[in-house]
C-alpha positions in Angstrom: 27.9 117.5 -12.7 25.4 115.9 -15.1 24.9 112.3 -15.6 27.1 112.4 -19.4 29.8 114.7 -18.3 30.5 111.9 -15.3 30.2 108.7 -18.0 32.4 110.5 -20.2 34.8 110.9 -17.3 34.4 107.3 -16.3 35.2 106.2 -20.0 38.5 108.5 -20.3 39.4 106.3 -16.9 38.4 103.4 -18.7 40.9 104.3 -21.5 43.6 105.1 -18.9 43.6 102.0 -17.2 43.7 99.8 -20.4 47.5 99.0 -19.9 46.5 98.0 -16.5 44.3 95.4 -17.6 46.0 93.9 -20.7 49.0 93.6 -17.1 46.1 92.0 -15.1 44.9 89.7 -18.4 48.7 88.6 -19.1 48.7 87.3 -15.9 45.6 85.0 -15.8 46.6 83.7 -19.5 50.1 84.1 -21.3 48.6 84.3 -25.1 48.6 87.7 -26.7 45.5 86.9 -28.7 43.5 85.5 -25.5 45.1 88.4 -23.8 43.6 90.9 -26.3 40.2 89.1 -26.7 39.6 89.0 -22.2 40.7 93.0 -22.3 38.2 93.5 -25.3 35.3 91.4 -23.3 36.1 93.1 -20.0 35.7 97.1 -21.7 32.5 95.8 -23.6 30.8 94.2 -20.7 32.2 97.5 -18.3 30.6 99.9 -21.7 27.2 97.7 -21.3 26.9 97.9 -17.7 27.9 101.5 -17.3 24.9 102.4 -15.4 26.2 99.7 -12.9 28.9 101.4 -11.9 28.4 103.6 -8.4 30.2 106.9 -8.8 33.0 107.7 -5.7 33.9 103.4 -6.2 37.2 102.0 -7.2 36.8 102.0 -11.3 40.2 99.8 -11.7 38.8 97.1 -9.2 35.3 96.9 -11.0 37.3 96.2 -14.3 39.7 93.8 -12.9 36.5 92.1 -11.5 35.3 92.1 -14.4 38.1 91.0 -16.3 38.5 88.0 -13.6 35.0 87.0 -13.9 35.0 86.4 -17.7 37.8 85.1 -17.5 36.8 82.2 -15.1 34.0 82.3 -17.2 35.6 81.3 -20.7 38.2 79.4 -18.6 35.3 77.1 -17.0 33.9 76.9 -21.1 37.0 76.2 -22.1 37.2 73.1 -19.5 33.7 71.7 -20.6 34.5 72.0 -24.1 36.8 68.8 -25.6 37.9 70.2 -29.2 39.2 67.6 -31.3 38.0 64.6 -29.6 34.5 64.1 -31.5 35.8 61.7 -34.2 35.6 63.3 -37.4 34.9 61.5 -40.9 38.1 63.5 -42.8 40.2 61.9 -40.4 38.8 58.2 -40.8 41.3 56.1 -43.2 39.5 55.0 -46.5 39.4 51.6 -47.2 39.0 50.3 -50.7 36.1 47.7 -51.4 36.6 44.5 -50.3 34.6 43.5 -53.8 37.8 44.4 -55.8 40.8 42.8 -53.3 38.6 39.7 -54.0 38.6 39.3 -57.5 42.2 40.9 -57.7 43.1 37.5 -55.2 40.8 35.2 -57.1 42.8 36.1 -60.9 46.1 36.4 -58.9 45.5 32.7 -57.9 44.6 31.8 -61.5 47.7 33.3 -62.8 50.2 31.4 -59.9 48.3 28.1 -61.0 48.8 28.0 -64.2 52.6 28.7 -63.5 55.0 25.9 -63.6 55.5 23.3 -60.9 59.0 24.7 -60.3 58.1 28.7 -60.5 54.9 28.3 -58.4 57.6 26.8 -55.8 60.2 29.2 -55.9 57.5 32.0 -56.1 55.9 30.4 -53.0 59.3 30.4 -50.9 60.7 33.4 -51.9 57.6 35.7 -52.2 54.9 34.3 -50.0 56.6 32.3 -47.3 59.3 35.1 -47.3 62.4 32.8 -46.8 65.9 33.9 -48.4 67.1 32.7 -51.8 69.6 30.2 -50.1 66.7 28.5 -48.4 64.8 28.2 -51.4 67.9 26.5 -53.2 68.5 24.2 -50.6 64.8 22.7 -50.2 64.7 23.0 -54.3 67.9 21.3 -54.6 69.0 23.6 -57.1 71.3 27.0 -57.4 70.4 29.9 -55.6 70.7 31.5 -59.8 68.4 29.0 -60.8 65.7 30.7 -57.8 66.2 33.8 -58.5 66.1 33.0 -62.6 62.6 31.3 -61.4 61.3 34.0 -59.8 61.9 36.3 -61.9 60.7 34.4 -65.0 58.0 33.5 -62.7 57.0 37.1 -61.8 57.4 38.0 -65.9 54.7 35.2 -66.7 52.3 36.6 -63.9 52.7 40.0 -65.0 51.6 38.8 -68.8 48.5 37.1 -67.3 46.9 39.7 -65.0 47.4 42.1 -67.6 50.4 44.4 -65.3 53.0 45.9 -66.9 56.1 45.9 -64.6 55.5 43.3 -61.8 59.0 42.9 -62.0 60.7 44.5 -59.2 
């Protein structure tokens, strides 16, 4: 028997035992794709390293040794390689520049001081300190309408002077 007639054979085994080794593969990882890449791997390193194999062996154990071996191979990769954990800069939050928050604060602060001795107040309670409208009334002295009239002439005026239109709300 010549030496192409016998790798010809060898490859029509090869062919044969291809539902054998996608059974072998399933076990050693449960994804189809994996499962289809390792069987892939295994037939093109077994192709490669034809002139390897010893005729009158087992052909089905050299492939599932094969198959094993590359697997622990991409398996022991797959161990070394972290994916995802080098921080990457599309996930980083943006931040806007600190340049404009400042002079946004510094012309907000204008605007509240040049408000009224009893809107700054009620603004101050309601909206900074975060207190209810019954609070406010009660360390104003005043109705809890009169507040929320205050505030909300209060946020009209500041909405006039920083140039917003619906600060409203």
């Amino acid at each position: 028997m010549t030496e192409t007639s016998a790798a010809e054979r060898v490859r029509a085994e090869m062919v044969e035992l291809i539902p054998a080794l996608r059974s072998f593969a399933r076990r050693l990882d449960r994804s189809p794709a994996n499962v289809d890449d390792l069987v892939q791997e295994t037939l093109a390193r077994a192709l490669a390293n034809l002139d390897k194999f010893r005729e009158g062996t087992n052909l089905k154990s050299w492939l599932f040794t094969i198959l094993r071996n590359t697997f622990c191979t991409k398996f022991g990769l797959a161990k070394r390689e972290v994916v995802g954990m080098e921080e990457c800069v599309s996930s980083r939050a943006t931040v806007n520049s600190p340049q404009e928050w400042s002079v946004r604060a510094s012309e907000f602060q204008r605007a509240f001081d040049k408000l009224p001795d009893r809107y700054r107040d009620a603004v101050d309670i309601i909206l900074i300190q975060g207190q209810s409208y019954e609070a406010a009334a009660e360390h104003c002295g005043c109705p809890v309408g009169t507040i929320k009239s205050r505030v909300n002439r209060a946020r009209a005026q500041l909405a006039v002077q920083l140039d917003e239109p619906a600060i409203l709300n």
